[in-house]
N, C-alpha and C positions, 0 to 999 in steps of 0.2 A: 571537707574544708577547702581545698584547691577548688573543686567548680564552685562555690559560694564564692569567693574570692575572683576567680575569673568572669563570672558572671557581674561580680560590681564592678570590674575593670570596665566592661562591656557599658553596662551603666554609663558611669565617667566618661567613655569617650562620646556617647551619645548628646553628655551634658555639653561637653565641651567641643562636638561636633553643630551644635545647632546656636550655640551662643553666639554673638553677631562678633566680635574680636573687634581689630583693625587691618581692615586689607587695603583699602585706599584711601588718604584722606577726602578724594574731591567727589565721594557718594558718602551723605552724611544719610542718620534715619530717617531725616524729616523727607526726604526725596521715596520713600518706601513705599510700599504699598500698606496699610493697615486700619482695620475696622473693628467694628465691635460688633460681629455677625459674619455672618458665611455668607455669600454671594448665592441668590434664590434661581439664578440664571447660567447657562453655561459659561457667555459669552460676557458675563460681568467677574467669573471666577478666576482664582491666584493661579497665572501661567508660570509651567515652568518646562524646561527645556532642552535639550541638547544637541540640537540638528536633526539625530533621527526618529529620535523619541521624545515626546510632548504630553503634560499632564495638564489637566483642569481642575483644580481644587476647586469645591463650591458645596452646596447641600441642595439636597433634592426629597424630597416627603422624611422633613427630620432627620436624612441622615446625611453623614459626610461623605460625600463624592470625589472621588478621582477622574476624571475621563480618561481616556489612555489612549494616544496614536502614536502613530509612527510615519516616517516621513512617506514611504516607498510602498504603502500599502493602496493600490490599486487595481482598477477593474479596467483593463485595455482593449475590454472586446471594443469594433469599431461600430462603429454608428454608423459615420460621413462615409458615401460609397464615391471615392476619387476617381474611379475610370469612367464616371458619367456627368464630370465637367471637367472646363478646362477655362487657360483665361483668356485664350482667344474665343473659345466659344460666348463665354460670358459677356464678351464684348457686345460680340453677334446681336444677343437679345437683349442688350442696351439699347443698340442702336435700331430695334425690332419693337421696342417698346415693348418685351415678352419678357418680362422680370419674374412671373409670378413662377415659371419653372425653375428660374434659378434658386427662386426661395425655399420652393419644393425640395430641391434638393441639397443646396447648402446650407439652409440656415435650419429647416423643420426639424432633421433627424437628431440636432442637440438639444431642443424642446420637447421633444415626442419620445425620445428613448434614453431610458437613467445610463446609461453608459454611453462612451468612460467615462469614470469619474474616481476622487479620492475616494478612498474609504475609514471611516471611525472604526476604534478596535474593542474597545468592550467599555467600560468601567468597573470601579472597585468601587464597594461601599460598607460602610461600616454603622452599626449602630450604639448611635452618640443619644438617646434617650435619656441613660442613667447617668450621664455627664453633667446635665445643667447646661444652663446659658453658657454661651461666647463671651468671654469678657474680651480678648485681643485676638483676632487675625493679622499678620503680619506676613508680608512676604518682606526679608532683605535683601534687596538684588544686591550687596556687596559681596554675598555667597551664594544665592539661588538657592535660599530656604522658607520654605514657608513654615510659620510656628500657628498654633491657632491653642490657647487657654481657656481652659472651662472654668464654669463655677466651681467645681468640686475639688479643683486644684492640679484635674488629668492636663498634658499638656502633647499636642501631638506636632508629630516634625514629619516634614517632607522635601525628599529634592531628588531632584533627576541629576545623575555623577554627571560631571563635564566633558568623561573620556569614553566611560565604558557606559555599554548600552544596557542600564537597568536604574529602576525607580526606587529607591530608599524610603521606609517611612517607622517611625517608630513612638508608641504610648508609653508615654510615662507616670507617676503619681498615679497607677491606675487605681481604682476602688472597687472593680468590678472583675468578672472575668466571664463577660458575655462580650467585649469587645473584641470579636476577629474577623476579617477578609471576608465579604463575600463577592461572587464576582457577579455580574448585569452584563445581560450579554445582548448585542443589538435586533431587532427587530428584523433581521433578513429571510426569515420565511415561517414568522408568525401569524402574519394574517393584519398586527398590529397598524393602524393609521398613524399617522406622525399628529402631531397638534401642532396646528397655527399660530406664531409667534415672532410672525411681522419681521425674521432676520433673510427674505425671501430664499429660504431653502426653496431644492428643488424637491422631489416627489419622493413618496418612503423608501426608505431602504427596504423593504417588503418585496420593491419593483424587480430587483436586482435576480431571488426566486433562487436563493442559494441552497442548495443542502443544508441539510438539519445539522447543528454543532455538536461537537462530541465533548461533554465536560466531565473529567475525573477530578476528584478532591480525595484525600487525605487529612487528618488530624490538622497537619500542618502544610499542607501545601491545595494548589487549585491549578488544573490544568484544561485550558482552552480552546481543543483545534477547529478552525471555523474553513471548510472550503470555500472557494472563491469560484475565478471560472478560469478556465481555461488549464485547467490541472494545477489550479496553485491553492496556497491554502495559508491563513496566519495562526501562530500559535500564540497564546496567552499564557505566561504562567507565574504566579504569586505563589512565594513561601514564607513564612513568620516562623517564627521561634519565642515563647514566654519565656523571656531571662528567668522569670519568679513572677509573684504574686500582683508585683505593678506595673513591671514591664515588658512590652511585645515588642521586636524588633520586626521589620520585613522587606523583603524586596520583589520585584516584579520587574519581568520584561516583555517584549514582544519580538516574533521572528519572524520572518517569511518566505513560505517555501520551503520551511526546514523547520527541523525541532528545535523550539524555547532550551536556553541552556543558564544553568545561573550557578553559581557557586553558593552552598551553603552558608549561613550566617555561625561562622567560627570562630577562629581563635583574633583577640584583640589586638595582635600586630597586622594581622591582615585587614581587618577592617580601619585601622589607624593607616595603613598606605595609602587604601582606596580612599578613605577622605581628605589627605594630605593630596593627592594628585588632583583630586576636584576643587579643591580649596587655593591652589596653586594657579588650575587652568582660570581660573575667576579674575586670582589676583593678577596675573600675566593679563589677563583682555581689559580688566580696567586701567594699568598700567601703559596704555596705549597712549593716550589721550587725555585730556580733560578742561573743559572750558569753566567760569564762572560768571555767571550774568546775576546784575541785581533783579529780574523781573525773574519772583519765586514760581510761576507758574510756568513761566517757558522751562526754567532751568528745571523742575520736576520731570516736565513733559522729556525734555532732551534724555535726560538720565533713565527715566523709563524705558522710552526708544531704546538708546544702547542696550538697557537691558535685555528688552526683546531680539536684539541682532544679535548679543552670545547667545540669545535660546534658542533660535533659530538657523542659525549659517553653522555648519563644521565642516572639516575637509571630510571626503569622504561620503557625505551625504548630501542630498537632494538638492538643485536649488529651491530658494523658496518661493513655495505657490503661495495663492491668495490667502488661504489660511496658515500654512505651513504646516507646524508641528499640532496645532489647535482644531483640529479636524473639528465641525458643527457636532452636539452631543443633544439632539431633539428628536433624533427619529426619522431623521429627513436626509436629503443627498445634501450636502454641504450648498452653500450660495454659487453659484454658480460653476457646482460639479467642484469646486477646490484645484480650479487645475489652473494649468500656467499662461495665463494672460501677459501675448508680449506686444500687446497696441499701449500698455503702458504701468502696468502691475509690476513682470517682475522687473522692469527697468528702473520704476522708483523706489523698487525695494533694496536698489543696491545705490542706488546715488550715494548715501551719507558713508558706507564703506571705504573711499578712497581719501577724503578729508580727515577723517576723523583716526586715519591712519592705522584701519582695519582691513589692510589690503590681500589679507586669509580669508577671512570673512567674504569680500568679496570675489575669490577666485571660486566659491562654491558656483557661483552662475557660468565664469566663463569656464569650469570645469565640464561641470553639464552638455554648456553648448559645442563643446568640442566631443564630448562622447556621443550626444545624437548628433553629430556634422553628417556624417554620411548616411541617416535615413534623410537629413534636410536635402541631401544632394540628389536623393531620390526624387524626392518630391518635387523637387524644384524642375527635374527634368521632365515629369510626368503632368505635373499643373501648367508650367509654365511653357513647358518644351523649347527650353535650352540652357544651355552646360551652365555652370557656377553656383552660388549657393542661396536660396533663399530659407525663411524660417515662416513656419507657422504662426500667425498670430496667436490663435489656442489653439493649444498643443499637452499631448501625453505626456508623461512620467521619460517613454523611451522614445519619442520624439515625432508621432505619428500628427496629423492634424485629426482638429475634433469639428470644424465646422461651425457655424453659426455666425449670422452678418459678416458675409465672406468677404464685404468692404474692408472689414478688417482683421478676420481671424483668417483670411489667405489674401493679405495686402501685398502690393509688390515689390513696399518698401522696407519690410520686417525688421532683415538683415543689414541694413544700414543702421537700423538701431540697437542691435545686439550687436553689430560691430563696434560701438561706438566704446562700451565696456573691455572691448580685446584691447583697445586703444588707449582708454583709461586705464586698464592695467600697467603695462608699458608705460606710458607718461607718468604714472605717479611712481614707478618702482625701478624707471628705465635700467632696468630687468633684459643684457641681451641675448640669455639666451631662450626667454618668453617673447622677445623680437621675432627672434628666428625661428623659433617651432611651435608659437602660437600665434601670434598678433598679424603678422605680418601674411604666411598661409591664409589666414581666416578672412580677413579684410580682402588681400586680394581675391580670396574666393568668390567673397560678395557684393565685389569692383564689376568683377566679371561679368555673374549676372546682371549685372546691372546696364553693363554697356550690351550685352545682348540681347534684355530682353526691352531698350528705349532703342529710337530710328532716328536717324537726321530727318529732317525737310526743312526747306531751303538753309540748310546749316545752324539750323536748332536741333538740340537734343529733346527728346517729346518720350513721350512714356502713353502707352494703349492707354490705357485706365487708371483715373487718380481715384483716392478719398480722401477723407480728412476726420478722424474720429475725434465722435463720434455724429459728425454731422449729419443731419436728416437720418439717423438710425439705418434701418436694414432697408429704405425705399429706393427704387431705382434712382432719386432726385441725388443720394449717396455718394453716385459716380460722376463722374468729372470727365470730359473730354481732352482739359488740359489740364497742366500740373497743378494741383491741391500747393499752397505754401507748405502742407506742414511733407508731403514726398519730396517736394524740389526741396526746403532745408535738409533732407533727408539726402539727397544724390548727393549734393553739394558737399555737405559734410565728407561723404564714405569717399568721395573721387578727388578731395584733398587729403583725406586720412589713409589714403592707398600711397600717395603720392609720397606724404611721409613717410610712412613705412617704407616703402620701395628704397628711397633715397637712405634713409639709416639700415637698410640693409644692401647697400651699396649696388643697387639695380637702378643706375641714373636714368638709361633709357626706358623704362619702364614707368618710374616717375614723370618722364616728361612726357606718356601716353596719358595718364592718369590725369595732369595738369592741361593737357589737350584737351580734355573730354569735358573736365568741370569748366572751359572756356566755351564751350557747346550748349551750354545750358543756359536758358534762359533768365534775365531778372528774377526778382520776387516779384508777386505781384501785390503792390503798394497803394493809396491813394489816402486821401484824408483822413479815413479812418486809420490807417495804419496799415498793417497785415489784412488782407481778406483772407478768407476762407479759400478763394479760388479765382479765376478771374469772373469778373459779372457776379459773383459771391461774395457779400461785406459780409462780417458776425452780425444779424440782426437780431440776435436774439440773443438771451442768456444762455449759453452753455459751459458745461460741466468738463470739459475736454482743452486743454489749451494750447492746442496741437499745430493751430498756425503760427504760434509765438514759438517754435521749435529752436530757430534761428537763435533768439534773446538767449535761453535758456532750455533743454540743455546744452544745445550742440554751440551757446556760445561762439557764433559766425559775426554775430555782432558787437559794435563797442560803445557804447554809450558816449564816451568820451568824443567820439570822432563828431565831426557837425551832421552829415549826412546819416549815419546808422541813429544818432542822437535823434534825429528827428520823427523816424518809424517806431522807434522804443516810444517816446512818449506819446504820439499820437494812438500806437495801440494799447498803451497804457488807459490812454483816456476815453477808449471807444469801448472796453473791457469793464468799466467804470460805467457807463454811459446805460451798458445792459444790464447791469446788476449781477446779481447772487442769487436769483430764484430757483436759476433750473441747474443751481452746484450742488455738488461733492461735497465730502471733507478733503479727500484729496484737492478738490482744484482750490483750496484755500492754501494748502501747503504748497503745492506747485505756483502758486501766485505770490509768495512770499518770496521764492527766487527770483521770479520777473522782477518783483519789486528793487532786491535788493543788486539785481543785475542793473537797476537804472537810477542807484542811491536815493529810491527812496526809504529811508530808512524805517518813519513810523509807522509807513503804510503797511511796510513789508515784515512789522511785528504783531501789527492789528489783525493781519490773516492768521500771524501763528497763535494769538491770543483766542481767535474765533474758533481756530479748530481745537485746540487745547479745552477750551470751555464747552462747546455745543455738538463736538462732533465725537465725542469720545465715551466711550462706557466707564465707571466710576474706575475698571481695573486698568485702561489708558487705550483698551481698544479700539482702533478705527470703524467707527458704526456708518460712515456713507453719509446718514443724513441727521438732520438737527435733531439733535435728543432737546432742546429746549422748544418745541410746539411751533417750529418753522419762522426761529426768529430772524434768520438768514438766506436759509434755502424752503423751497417749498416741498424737498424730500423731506420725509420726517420717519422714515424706516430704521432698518438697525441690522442691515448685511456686512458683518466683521470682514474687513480685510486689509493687510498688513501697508500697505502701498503708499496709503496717508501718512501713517504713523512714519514711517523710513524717508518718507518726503519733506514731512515736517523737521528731521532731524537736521537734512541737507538746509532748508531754509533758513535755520540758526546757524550753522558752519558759515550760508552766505553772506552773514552779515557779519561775519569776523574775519574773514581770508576767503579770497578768490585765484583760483588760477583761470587769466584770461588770455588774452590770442598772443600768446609769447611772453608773454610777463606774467606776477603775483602782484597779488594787492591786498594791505594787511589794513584792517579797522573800514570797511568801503560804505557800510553801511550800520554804523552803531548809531545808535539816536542819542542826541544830544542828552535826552532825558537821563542818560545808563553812565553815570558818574564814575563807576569801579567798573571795570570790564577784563577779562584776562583769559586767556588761552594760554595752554601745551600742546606742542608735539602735533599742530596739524600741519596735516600732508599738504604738498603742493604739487603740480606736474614738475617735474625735474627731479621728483626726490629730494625736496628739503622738507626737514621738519623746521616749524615755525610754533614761534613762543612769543607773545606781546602781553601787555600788558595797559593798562588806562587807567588813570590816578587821580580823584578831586577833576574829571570832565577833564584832563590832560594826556595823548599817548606818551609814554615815558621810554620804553624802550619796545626793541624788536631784537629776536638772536633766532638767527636762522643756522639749522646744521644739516653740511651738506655729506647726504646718504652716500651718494655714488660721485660725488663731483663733477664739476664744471659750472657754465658761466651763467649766474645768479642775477634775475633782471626784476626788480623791486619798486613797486610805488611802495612810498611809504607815508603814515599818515602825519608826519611834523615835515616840515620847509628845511629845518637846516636839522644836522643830526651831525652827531661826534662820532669816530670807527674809532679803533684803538689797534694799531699793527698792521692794519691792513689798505692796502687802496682801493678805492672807488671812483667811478669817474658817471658821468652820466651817460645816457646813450638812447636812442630813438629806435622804437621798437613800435612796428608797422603804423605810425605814424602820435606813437605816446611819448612820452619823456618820462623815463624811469630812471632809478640808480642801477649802476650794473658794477659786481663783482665778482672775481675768477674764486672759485672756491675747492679746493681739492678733498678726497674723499677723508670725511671725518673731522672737517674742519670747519669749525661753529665762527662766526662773524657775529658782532652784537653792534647794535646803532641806539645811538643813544639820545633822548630829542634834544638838542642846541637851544630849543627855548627864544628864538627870534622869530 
């Protein structure tokens, strides 16, 4: 009587673990994921996630499929042999016209050899035959469950815990008792070919030529040890437990390097913690933030994003690669090896974490970057041969370079843009003791090389070898003799962001070296079109890459506002315009909706987020690269998943509701007339305020800003006269704007109210 009893306990909380509840009002179900079928594809299948562990719901020959990764499983033998280039040699055979050695050896051996690269970890499948059709697949991202109901009345639950690393999934209403676990283990020394499926993986995992896996099962459990190389090895292991005649309970995880560990499926207070702590961590990450917009397809898309950034970013784990937790499940090496792209991947994968007031979230990257600092300082000394820090364009799990178009996967301005995130930490959290033992070291690390490895003549600072990604590709045409716009926005930024830093860490002199250096440096180089590519270089063409416009957005060097910068923003607006959309991305539609909204244009800059929402996405909201509608915008029409659109597009909605710009914030900069109700919570700005607005009947009504860490609060705001209540305000000129400015002390909220003149 007591286990029949226990056992419906078990039940119960099962029911009322997977029921949707209420954890935040501003994710309703219509924002969900849900279909009436299982996804036939990996890469259209219900993600779910935790940072280190990643699952793919979908069905594959009739049956339901799990795919299973994990963030940190990789394959680090090297490829790129570094002590037989270098970038003064590389110069050499620039200017030798002898490029074809350097391709030989930088860019070939990441085309020609599967490694490194990420690696997939097995799959689980189950047969769903005696079930019936799908009536409902649903994912709720208010708790990161996926629910999926049969015809027969079975109904099955799944989710990856938010804290602890393992996979829950459980049957219920069963009718059968042929439904249990079996595991699919990958193709790594089968002999198997991958099938071609247009997501441009790269070559089978066959290539890799691993040891044979060792699989033990039990009644109720399966264990999976697969070696790897280098003496490492990942373990798989799935256990279930049949409460009774309907219901199977189970979990699953994966390790590395060490044996799988799981706790048994026991007693009903234990399993009642562990889902109250994941149910918790959910509702704490949605609790962050929350916008509302009347246009239901951005505000879907927005919500999806966020959901993808709890599944993805934790402390503790990885930052995120091009796939992240979602390793490719075809047979194949992931799209381009899954590995960490920083000519512009994982830097748009963290844009929208600082606004949207996800600033854990975002320390998974500068965490990362500070634990590989010192192989980057390796390398830096050995590529570049001198002292300070640079970073890999592609780059390893533990921070080795991977090679390939060394224009930009060993650029020599990396580290001015991974710097850029130390700094964004800092401003949005001003955080001092992240000043002083992160931000501040790391920047000036990558100050340094920077002034060592550029030379005066005649009192210009000059740089050996520019590029500009991803201009002219891997051709020698790639290199630049002088500064590319999008490296000079690059110094520019790092040798004022040094300068900051220095000065709030109370090293004046040091700032005023910083501020010497960026006076060394030359213009942009500008003309009718706007931004070139380089000098003697306009964008002639459509490209996919918006790398000269670095200055607009990110690095925000420019002000629209001002008449001078006013006039380069629209001119490159308009020369950008002029080439089209043939040879983009989905990314550079997301990344072009900040340009947009960096230069008010409002509906332009919702029409790109409208285009990648609708034609760039897999039905599950994944970033597919190219037009899924038969090249009705771009002339790619592929389908390589990677995360980088998706978290870009998220920033382009944030930029059209709050910006922090060169010393100031600016609330409503960019809403289109059209968006009558508009409203925001709790986004971040540099200073540490949270911001809440709101727009009423095509009216902004109020704004209440509260200040995290205090001090003095410098605000466009979008009404002309506006009511304070207890507090003063005065106006004040900030590098050449007219803002409102108020002293705000820590924890003290200010709200403005619009006057209505």
């Amino acid at each position: 009587m007591l286990k029949k009893n226990l056992q419906n306990l078990i039940i119960t909380l099962f029911v009322l673990m997977f029921s949707t509840g209420t954890i935040s009002a501003q994710v309703n179900k219509n924002q969900n994921l849900s279909f009436a079928r299982l996804a036939t594809r990996w890469d259209e299948a219900m993600p779910l996630g935790n940072g280190l562990l990643g699952a793919l719901v979908w069905g594959k020959n009739d049956k339901l499929r799990l795919s299973l990764d994990r963030a940190d499983l990789w394959d680090e033998r090297k490829a790129l042999d570094l002590s037989k280039l270098n970038f003064t040699w590389v110069k050499e055979q620039v200017l030798n016209k002898n490029y074809a050695v350097v391709q030989k050896i930088g860019d070939e051996p990441y085309d020609q050899i599967p490694y490194p690269t990420k690696l997939p970890a097995a799959a689980i499948e189950f047969n769903i035959a005696a079930l019936g059709k799908v009536i409902v697949n649903t994912l709720d991202i208010k708790t990161a469950v996926n629910t999926i109901k049969f015809e027969n009345g079975t109904v099955f639950n799944c989710y990856i815990h938010a804290i602890e690393p393992k996979g829950v999934f459980s049957f219920n209403n069963l009718k059968t008792d042929q439904v249990i676990p079996e595991l699919i283990v990958h193709n790594y020394n089968n002999g198997n070919q991958a099938v071609a499926d247009n997501s441009h993986a790269g070559e089978g995992l066959q290539k890799l030529g691993y040891a044979k896996a060792k699989v033990i099962q039990t009644a109720n459990s399966i264990s999976y040890v697969q070696p790897t190389a280098q003496g490492k090895f990942y373990e798989v292991k799935i256990i279930w437990k049949r409460v009774n005649a309907t219901t199977i309970i189970g979990a699953w995880t994966i390790s590395n390097t060490k044996r799988a560990e799981l706790s048994s499926i026991s007693t009903l207070e234990k399993e009642k913690l562990n889902l109250t702590a994941h149910l918790n961590w959910w509702k704490s990450f949605w609790s962050k933030s929350n916008i509302n917009l009347p246009d239901t397809l951005i505000q879907k898309q927005y919500q999806l994003e966020m959901y993808k950034l709890g599944s993805v970013a934790r402390k503790g784990a990885p930052a995120i690669t091009l796939q992240a937790v979602w390793t490719a499940d075809n047979g194949s090496l992931p799209p381009w090896k899954g590995d960490f792209h920083n000519d512009l991947n994982t830097q748009l994968s963290y844009w929208p974490t600082y606004t949207s007031n996800h600033l854990a979230e975002g320390a998974t990257f500068t965490d990362w970057l500070w634990k590989i600092k010192d192989r980057n300082l390796a390398y830096t000394k050995q590529y570049f041969g001198v002292d300070g820090l640079n970073v890999p364009g592609v780059i390893t799990l533990n921070g080795d370079p991977m090679g390939g178009w060394i224009q930009y996967s060993m650029s020599p301005t990396v580290s001015a843009w991974t710097a850029q995130h130390f700094y964004w930490q800092w401003k949005y959290a001003m955080d001092q003791k992240f000043l002083k033992t992160r931000a501040y070291p790391y920047i000036h690390a990558a100050a340094t090389y920077l002034e060592n490895i550029t030379y005066l003549e005649k009192g210009v600072r000059k740089l050996p070898l520019s590029s500009s990604p991803e201009y002219n590709d891997n051709s020698i045409n790639a290199w630049y003799l002088n500064w590319s716009n999008f490296d000079l926005s690059l110094a520019k930024f790092l040798f004022k962001a040094a300068a900051e830093v220095s000065a709030a860490n109370k090293q004046s002199k040091e700032s005023a070296h910083w501020l010497a250096l960026l006076k060394q440096l030359p213009d942009y180089e500008v003309n009718e079109t706007g931004f070139t590519i380089a000098p003697n270089q306009n964008l002639n063409d459509s490209h996919r890459h918006m790398s000269q416009y670095m200055a607009i957005y990110p690095l925000a060097l420019l002000d629209v506002n001002l008449p001078k910068d006013g006039t380069k923003i629209k001119n490159s607006l308009k020369r950008i315009e002029e080439k089209g959309t043939r040879a983009w991305t989905g990314y550079s539609f997301s990344w072009m909706a900040s340009l947009y909204a960096r230069a008010y244009e409002a509906d332009k800059a919702v029409k790109q987020l409208q285009i990648f929402a609708s034609n760039f996405c897999s039905p599950n909201s994944f970033h597919l690269n190219g037009d899924q509608k038969g090249g009705q915008y771009s002339s790619f029409t592929y389908r390589p998943f990677t995360l980088e659109g998706n978290f870009a597009f998220a920033q382009g909605v944030q930029e059209l509701l709050v910006q922090s710009r060169n010393g100031y914030v600016q609330v409503f900069p960019a809403v289109p007339n059209a968006w009558k109700n508009v409203s925001f919570n709790n986004l971040r700005t540099e200073g540490a305020f949270l911001i809440s607005a709101s727009k009423e009947n095509g009216v902004p009504t109020q704004v209440k800003v509260y200040a995290e860490q205090g001090g003095e609060l410098y605000i466009k705001l979008p009404f002309r006269t506006f009511v304070v209540k207890n507090m003063v305000t005065s106006m004040a000129n900030v590098n050449g704007i007219q803002v409102v400015s108020a002293y705000l002390k820590k924890g003290q909220t200010i709200v403005f109210e619009n006057g209505y003149e």
